[in-house]
C-alpha positions in Angstrom: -17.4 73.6 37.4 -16.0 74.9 33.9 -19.4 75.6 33.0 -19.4 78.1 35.5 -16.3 79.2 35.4 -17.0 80.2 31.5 -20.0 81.7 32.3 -18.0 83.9 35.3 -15.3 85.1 32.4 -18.5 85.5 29.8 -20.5 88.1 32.5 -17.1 89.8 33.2 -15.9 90.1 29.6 -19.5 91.1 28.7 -19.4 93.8 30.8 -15.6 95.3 30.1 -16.2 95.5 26.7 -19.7 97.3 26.8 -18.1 100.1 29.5 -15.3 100.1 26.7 -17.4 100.5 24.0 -20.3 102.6 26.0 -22.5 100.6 25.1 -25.7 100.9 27.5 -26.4 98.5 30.3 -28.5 95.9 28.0 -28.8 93.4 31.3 -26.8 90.4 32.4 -28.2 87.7 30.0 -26.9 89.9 27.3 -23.7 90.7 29.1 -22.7 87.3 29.6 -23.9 86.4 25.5 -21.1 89.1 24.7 -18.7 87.2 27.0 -19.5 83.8 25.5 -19.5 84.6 21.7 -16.6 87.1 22.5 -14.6 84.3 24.1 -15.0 82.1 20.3 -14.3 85.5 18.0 -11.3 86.5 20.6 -9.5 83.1 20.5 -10.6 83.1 16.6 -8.6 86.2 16.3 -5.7 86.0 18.9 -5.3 82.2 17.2 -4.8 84.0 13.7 -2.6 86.7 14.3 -0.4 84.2 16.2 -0.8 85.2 19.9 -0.1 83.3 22.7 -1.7 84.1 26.1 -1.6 82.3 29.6 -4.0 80.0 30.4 -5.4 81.9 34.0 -8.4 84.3 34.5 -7.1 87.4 32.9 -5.9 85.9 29.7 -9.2 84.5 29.6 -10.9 87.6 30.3 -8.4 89.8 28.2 -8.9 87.6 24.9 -13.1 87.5 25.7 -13.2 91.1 26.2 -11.5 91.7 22.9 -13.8 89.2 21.2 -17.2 91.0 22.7 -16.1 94.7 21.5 -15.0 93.2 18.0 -19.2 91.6 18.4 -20.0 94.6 19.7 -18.5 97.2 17.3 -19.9 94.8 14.3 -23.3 94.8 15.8 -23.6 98.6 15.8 -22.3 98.7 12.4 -25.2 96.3 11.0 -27.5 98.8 12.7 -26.1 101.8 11.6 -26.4 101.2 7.8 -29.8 99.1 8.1 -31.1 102.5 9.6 -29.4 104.2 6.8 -30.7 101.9 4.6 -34.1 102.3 5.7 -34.5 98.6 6.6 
């Protein structure tokens, strides 16, 4: 059951931060790869700077989300300057 239940806050975190950074619709594989990895970089971060959130679905989902757009906003970055680049 916790497998799915990280997978549920993975697809939904996935998805807030790509309609927050308007990123197009990649699919829900993707979506839910954002989630995951933004779950790890979000309690990474919010761990760091000292912040302490609930333990229910939308501390979850608010600490993921912030993870995937942090992903997000460094993917696009790398792709940016290798285009500039000429990589």
């Amino acid at each position: 059951m916790n497998f799915l239940w990280f997978i549920m806050v993975g697809l939904v975190a996935g998805w807030l931060a790509e309609v927050l950074t308007r990123k197009n619709d990649p699919g829900l594989i993707i979506s839910i790869i954002y989630g995951v990895l933004g779950a790890s970089i979000g309690g990474f971060v919010f761990n760091y700077f000292g912040f302490v959130t609930g333990g229910g679905f939308g501390s979850q989902v608010l600490v993921a989300t912030s993870g995937a757009v942090i992903l997000i906003v460094f993917l696009r970055f790398i792709r940016t300057s290798d285009v500039k680049t000429g990589r």
